[in-house]
N, C-alpha and C positions, 0 to 999 in steps of 0.2 A: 480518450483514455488509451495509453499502451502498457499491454500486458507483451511482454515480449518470450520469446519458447526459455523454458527454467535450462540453464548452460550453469555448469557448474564454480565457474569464476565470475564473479556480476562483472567486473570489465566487460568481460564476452558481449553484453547487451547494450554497452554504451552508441554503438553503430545504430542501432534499433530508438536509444529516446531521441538521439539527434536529427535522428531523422522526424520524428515527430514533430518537436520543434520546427526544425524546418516548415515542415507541412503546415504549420499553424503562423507560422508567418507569413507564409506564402499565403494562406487563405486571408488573413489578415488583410494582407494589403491590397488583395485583390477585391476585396468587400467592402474595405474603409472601415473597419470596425475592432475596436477592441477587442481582443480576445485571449482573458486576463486568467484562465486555469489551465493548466497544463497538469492533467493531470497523469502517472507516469512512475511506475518504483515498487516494488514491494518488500517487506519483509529482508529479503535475502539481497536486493539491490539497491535499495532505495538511496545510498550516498550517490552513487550512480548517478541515478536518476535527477536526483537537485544539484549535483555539478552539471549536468546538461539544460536545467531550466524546470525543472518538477514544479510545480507549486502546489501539488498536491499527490502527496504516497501515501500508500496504503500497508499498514503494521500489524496487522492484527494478530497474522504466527506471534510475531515478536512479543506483540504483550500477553495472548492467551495459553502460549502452547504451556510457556513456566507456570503458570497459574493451575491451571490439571494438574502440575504432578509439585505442588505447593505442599508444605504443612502438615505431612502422616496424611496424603492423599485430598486432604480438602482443599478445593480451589479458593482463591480471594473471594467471595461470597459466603465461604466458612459452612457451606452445605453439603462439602461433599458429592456435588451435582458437578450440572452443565448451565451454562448459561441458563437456557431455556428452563433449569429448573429455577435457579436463581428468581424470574422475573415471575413464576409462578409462586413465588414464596412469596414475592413482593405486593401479588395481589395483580401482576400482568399475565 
C-alpha cells in the first residue's frame, strides 16, 4: 500500500505510485510469485494512481464526506448521525 504525503496537484504524486510499482515488480520477480494488488490512490488522486497500475484505491472522502452534509443535514442513512450511529440503529 502507498499512501503518498497529500501535494496539492495529485500529478505531484505520480513519481511516488510508480515507484511502487516498480518495487512490486521487482519483488515480483525476484520471488517468482504473483503479486496481483497494488494497492495505491485515494480520494484526491486516485485517477493517478490506476494510470500507474492501482488495482486497488481507496474513496472514502469521495463517497462519505457529501453524505454529512446531504438532505437538511441527514446523512444517506436518513439519521442524521454518523456512520457509527447508522450501524447502531441497525442493530451493529
Amino acid at each position: 500500500m502507498c499512501i503518498p504525503p497529500f501535494l496539492e496537484k495529485a500529478e505531484q504524486v505520480r513519481p511516488y505510485f510508480r515507484r511502487l510499482k516498480d518495487l512490486r515488480d521487482e519483488l515480483a520477480a525476484t520471488l517468482g510469485l504473483a503479486l496481483p494488488v497494488v494497492s495505491m490512490g485515494m480520494s484526491h488522486d486516485f485517477e493517478v494512481a490506476i494510470e500507474e497500475g492501482a488495482t486497488e484505491v481507496r474513496v472514502g472522502t469521495a463517497l462519505f464526506e457529501g453524505a454529512a452534509a446531504s438532505e437538511q443535514g441527514r446523512n444517506r442513512w436518513g439519521n442524521g448521525g454518523s456512520i457509527k450511529s447508522a450501524a447502531a440503529s441497525a442493530g451493529g
